[in-house]
C-alpha positions in Angstrom: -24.3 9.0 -38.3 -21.9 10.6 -35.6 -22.7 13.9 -34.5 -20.1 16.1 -35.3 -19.8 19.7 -34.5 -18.1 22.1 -37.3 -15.4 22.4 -34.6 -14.9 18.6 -34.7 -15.1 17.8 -38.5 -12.3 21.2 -39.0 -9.9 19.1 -36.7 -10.5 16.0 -38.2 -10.0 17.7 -41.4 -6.4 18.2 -40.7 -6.0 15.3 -39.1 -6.9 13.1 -42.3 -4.6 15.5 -44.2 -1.3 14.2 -41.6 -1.1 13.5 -37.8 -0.1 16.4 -35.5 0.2 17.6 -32.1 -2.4 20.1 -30.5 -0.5 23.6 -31.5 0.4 22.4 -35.1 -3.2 22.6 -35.1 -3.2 25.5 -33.9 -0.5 26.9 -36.5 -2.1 25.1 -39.6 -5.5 26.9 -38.6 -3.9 30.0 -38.7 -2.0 29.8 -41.7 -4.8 28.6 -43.9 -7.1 31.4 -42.5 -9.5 28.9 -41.3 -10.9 31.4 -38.8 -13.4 33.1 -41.8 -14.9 30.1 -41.8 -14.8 28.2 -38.8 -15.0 29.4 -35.0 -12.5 27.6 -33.2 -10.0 29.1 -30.6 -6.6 28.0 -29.7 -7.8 26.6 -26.2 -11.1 25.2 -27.6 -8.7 22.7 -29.8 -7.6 21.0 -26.7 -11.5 20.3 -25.7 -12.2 19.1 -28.9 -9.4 16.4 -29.3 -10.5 15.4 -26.1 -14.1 15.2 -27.3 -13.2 13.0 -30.4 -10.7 10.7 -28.5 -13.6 10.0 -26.2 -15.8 9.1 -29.0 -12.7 7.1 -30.9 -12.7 9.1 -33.7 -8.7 10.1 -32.9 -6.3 8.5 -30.9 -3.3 10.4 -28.9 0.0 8.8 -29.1 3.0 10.3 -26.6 5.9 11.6 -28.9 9.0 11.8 -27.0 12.3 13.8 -29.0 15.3 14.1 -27.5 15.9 17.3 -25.3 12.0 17.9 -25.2 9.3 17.5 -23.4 7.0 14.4 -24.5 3.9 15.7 -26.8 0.6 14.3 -27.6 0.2 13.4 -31.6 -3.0 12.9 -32.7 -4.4 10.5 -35.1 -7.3 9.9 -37.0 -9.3 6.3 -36.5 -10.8 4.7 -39.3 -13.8 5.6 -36.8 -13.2 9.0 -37.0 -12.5 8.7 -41.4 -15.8 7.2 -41.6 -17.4 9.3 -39.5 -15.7 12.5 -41.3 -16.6 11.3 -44.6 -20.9 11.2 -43.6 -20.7 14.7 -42.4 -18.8 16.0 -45.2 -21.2 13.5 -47.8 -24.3 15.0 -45.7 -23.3 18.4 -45.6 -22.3 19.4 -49.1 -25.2 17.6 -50.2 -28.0 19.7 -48.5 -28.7 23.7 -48.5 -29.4 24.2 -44.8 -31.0 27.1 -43.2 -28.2 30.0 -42.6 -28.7 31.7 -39.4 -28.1 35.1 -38.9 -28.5 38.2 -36.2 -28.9 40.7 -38.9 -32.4 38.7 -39.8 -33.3 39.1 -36.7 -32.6 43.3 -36.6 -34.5 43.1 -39.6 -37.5 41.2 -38.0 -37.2 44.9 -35.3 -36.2 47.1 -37.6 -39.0 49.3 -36.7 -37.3 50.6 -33.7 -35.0 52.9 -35.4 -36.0 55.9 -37.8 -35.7 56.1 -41.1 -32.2 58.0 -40.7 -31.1 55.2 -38.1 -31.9 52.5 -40.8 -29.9 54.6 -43.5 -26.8 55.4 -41.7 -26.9 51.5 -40.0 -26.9 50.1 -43.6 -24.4 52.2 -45.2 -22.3 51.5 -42.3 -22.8 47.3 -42.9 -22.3 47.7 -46.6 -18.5 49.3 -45.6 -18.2 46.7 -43.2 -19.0 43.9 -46.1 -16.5 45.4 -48.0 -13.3 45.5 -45.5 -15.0 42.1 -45.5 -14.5 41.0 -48.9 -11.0 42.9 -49.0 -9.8 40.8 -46.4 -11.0 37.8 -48.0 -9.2 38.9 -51.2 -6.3 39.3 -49.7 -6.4 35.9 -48.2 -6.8 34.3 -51.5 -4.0 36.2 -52.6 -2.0 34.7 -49.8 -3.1 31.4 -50.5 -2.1 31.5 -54.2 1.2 32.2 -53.1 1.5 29.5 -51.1 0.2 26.9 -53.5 -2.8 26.6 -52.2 -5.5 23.9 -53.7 -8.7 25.2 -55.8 -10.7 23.6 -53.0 -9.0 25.9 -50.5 -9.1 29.2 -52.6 -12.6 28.3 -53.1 -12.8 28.7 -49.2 -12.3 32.6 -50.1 -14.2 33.0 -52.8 -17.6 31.6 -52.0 -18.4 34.0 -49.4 -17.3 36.9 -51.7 -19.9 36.0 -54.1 -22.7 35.4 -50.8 -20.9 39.0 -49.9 -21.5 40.7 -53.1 -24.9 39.7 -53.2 -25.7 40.4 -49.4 -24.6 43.8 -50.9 -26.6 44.0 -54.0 -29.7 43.1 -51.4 -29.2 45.8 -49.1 -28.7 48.7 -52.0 -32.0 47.5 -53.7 -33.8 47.3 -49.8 -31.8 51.1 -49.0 -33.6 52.2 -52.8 -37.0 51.1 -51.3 -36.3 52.8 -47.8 -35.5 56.1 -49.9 -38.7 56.0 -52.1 -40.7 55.4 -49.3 -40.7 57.2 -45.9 -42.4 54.2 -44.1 -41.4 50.6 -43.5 
């Protein structure tokens, strides 16, 4: 299998979906609110095109219109289809380990005092929910544009991982307050 990074199978996502230039990318990335999912800045598309075209998994094709300056389009390869389709096959197919920096403050929580660990969590539960507001109101966005389940679902799975990160941290908050110690 191709190694692809989540960077490289977002861009060949879109690429499948229709050929574009490098800031249509940009724009379809933005629109779709691709950013909750997927860390990918504007100048780190540029790299990774140039990563896949030097593994033929796209191919660039100079697009000259009249009273412009040429662009680069970019295409998926049958390469880059095949390649696409095993990471998506391998990836929805297996639960991998999450990694994740609040584990490890948990692993040193002992550092802080009990009031420390209090006010921190409270603090990361209103976090989680301008979190989940934000996701709501992307879903709302999406539906008005006519979005696709799969898309909406996009939103809506890591509102449920959300509510239950939530429900996690009020039962670990109920131990904290029953006992003085950790």
């Amino acid at each position: 299998m191709t190694r692809l990074s989540d960077q490289d199978v977002a861009i060949l996502g879109l690429l499948n979906e229709h050929h574009h230039y490098a800031y249509r990318l940009e724009q379809i990335i933005e629109k779709r609110g691709m950013r909750n999912f997927i860390k990918i800045e504007f100048s780190s598309i540029y790299y990774v095109l140039k990563r896949l075209e030097e593994k033929k998994l796209v191919e660039a094709k100079l697009r000259k219109t009249e009273g412009k300056t040429s662009r680069k389009v970019y295409y998926i390869t049958d390469n880059g289809k095949l390649a696409m389709e095993e990471k998506i096959k391998h990836i929805l197919s297996i639960n991998q380990k999450q990694i994740s920096s609040f584990d490890l403050a948990m692993a040193n929580i002992q550092i802080l005092n009990h009031n420390e660990i209090i006010e921190c969590l409270e603090s990361y539960l209103k976090s989680t929910d301008a979190r989940i507001k934000l996701l709501e109101n992307s879903i709302l966005n999406q539906k008005s544009n006519n979005s696709s389940p799969s898309i909406i679902a996009l939103f809506s799975r890591p509102i449920a991982l959300l509510k239950a990160e939530k429900e996690w941290v009020y039962d670990f908050m109920s131990l904290l307050l029953t006992e003085e110690t950790i």
